[in-house]
C-alpha positions in Angstrom: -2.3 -16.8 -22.8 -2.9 -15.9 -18.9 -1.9 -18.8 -18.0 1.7 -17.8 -19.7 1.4 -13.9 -18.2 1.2 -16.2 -14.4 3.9 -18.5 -15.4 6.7 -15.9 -16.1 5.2 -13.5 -13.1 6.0 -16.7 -10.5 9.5 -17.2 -12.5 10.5 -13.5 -12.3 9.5 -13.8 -8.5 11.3 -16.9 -7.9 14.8 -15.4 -9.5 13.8 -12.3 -6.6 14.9 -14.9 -4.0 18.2 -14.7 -5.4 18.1 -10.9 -5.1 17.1 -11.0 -1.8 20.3 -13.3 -0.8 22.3 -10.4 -2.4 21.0 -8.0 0.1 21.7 -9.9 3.1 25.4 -10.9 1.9 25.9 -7.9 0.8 29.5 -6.8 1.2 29.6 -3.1 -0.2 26.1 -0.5 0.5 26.6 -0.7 -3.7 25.8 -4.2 -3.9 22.5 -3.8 -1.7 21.4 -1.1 -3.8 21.8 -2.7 -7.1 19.5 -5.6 -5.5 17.4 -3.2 -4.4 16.9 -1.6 -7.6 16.6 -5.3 -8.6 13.0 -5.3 -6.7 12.0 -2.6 -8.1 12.4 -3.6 -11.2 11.1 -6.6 -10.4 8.0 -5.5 -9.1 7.0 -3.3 -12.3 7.3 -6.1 -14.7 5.5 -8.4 -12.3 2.9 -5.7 -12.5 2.4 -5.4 -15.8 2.3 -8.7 -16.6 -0.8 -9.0 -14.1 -2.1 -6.2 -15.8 -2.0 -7.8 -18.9 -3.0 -11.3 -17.4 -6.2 -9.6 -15.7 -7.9 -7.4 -17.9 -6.4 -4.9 -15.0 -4.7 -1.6 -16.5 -4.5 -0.2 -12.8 -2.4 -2.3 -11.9 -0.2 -0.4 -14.8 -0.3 2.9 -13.0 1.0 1.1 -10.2 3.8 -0.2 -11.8 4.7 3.2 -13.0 4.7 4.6 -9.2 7.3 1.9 -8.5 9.5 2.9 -11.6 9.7 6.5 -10.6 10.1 5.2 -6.4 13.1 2.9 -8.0 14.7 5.8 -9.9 14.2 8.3 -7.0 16.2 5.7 -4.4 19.1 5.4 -7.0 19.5 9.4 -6.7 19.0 9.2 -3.0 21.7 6.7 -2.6 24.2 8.5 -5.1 23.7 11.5 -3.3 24.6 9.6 0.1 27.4 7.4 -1.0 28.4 8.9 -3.9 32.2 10.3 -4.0 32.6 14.1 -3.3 33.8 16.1 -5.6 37.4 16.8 -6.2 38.2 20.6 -5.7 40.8 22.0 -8.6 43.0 24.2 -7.0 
């Protein structure tokens, strides 16, 4: 069963590549941002599934720290590049 936990770890990292062509091309700041989130959510499930494969529930913890990094970036960006407001006069 490890063995499957290390297969689908290398597969989720191999479909990152693709990600990481998304934030080079880009064209919009949204684009990179949704393959950034892409990482992150990447990296949690990679994570857990070493967790999992190695008997390691720290790694677990860690994945959680880069779920709550992932979530706090998408505020950070909204709040950047987000549209104002609209005053109703």
């Amino acid at each position: 069963m490890d063995t499957l936990f290390f297969a689908v770890a290398v597969f989720i990292l191999a479909n990152l590549s693709l990600g990481l062509v998304r934030v080079v091309r880009g064209p919009r700041p949204a684009d990179r941002m949704m393959a950034a989130q892409l990482f992150g959510t990447t990296a949690v499930a990679v994570l857990v599934l070493l967790a999992q494969a190695l008997a390691q529930p720290g790694l677990r913890d860690v994945a959680l720290i880069f779920a709550i990094l992932a979530a706090v970036a998408a505020v950070a960006f909204v709040k950047h590049f987000g549209t104002p407001p609209t005053s109703a006069e």
